[in-house]
N, C-alpha and C positions, 0 to 999 in steps of 0.2 A: 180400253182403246188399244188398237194395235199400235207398237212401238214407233219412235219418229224414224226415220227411212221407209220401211213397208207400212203405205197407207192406202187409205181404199175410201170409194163411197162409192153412191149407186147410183147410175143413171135415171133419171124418171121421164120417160118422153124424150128421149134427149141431152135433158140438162140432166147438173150436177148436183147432186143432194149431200151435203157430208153430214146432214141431222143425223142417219140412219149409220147404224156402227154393225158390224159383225158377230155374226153369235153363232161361236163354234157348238155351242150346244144341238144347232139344227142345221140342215143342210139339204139343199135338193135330192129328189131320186137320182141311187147312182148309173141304173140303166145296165146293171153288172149283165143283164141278157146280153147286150151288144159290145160286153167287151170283147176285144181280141188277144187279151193274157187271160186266162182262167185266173176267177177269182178276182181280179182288180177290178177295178170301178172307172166307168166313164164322164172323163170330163166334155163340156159340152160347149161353145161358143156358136149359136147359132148365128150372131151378128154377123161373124165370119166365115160360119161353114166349115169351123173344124172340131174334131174330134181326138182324146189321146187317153192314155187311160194309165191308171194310180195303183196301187197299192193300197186294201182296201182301209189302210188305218187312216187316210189321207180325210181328210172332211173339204167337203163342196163348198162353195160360195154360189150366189144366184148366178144368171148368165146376164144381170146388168150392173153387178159390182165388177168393179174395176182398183184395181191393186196397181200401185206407183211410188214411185221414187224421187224426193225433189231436192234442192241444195236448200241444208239447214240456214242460208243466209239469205233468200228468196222471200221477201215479203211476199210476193204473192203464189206462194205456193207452185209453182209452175212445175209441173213434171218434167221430169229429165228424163223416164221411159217411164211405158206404164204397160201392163196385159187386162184381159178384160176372163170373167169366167173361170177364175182362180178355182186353184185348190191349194189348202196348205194341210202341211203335217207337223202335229202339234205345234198349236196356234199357241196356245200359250207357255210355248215349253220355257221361258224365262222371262220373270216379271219384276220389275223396278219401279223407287218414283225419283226418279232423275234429277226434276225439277223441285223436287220437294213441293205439289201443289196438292198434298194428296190422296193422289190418283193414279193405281197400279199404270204401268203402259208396259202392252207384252209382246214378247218376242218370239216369232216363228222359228221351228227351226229349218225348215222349207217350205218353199211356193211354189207353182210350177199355174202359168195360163198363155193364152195365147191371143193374138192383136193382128190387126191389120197394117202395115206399116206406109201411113201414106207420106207420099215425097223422096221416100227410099226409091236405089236407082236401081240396085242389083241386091240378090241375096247374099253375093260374097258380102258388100256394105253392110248389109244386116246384120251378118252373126258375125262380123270384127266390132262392131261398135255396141249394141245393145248388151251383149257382155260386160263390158267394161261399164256401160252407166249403171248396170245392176249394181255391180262391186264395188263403184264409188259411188253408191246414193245408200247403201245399207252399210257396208261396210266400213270404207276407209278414208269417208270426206271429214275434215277438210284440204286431206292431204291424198291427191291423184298420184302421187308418186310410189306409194303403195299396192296400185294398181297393175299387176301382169297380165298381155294379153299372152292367147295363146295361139296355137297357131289356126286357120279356117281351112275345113276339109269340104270336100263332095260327101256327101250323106245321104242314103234312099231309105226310105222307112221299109217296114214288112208288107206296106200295101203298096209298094212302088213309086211313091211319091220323093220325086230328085227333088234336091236343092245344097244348102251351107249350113257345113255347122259351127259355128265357134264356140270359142271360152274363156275363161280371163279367172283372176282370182287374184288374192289378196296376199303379201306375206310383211311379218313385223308392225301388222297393227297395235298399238297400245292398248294394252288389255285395263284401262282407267275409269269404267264404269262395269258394274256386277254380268253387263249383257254382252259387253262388247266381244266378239270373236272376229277372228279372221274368217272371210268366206271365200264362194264360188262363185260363178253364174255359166250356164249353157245359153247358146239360140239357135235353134235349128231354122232356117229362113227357109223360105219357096213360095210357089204360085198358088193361089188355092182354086176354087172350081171354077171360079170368078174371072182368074186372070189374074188379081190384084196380088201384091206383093205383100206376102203376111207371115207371123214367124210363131214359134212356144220358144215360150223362157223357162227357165229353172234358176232358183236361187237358194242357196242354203248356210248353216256356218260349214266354216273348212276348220280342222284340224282339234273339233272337241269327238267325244267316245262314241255319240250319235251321228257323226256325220254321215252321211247318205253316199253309198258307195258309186263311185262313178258308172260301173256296169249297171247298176238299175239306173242310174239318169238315163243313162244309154238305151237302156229296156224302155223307158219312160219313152224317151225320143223314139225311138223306133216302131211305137205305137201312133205317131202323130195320122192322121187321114183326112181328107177335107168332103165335102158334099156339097150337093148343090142350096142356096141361100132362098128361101121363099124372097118374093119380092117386096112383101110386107114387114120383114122383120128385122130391117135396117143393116151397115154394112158399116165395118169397123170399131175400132175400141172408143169413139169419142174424144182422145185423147190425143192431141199434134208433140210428141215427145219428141227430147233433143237430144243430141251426145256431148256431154262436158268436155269441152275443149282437154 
């Protein structure tokens, strides 16, 4: 199972399924013909109508798993953010059993998917806040005060698409469990063909030998592009996420 913070299950119809678990072993076609990096691989939310594209060692998830983040003290699991149509890279790059029940629970060491943000007012709002709930639902909860944001810029991708980017990250997390690291999060916000207000996230660790260099998140974001959404294939991530006070 993937580790507690970065969790996931699949849409079926609609609803939420979490019987169905992840297997990094397989992965959707990655559509490498239509990327726009040579080489990298495209990720796909059709729910939403967008498109970004990876780095080909990145593995796909379906385009109705859905990957989130919720407070370890939440009986009902309630998501605090979530993306839909994930990719991660090396899913299982560190594996523990926390709980002692045992049962490995593994750790990504980046995600990167994209969501439609409903109830969001602007995309400044977007990419100041979904950063931060990335970084305190993986990283640094119980304690928000670990949490830095950073500052939100205007950001256009390479196919012309305006919107916000922000960032946030962790520092002096307690390194008290085998997996724990300090990390990051990106969200690049804007419109997508729709109108609707929708964003990609990135998350990863900050500050171990693998950590994912800013300029390719950057490269990552600057591939984002949206299309148009058939009428039939629904619209958004499923998921009404919040920002931890």
């Amino acid at each position: 199972m993937i580790a507690a913070g970065v969790t996931g299950y699949v849409l079926l119809g609609g609803d939420r399924d979490d019987t169905v678990a992840p297997d990094p072993t397989t992965s959707p076609s990655p559509h490498s013909d239509d990327a726009t990096v040579k080489g990298w691989k495209v990720v796909v939310n059709p729910a939403a109508g967008i498109k970004f594209d990876v780095p080909p060692e990145w593995a796909l998830q379906s385009a109705d798993w859905v990957t989130y983040v919720s407070d370890d003290n939440d009986p009902n699991d309630e998501p605090l953010v979530a993306m839909r149509a994930p990719a991660f890279l090396k899913e299982r790059w560190c594996s523990s059993d926390d709980d002692k029940d045992g049962r490995l629970e593994h750790t990504p060491l980046a995600a990167a998917g994209s969501r439609v943000n409903n109830g969001a007012k602007s995309t400044e709002e977007i990419a100041g806040a979904d950063p931060k709930s990335w970084v305190y639902g993986q990283y640094t909860q119980p304690d928000k005060t670990k949490v830095r944001p950073g500052t939100v810029e205007p950001f256009t991708t390479n196919s012309g698409l305006k919107g916000s980017l922000g960032t946030a990250w962790s520092a002096g997390v307690e390194k008290s469990k085998k997996c724990t690291t300090d990390g990051k999060a990106w969200t690049f916000a804007f419109k997508n063909a729709q109108g609707d207000l929708a964003s990609w996230s990135f998350l990863g660790a900050k500050g171990v030998s693998e950590e994912i260099p800013d300029t390719t998140i950057r490269k990552i974001a600057a591939s984002v592009r949206t299309y148009e959404v058939a009428q039939d294939s629904g619209r958004g991530s499923g998921v009404p996420p919040a920002e931890p006070s």
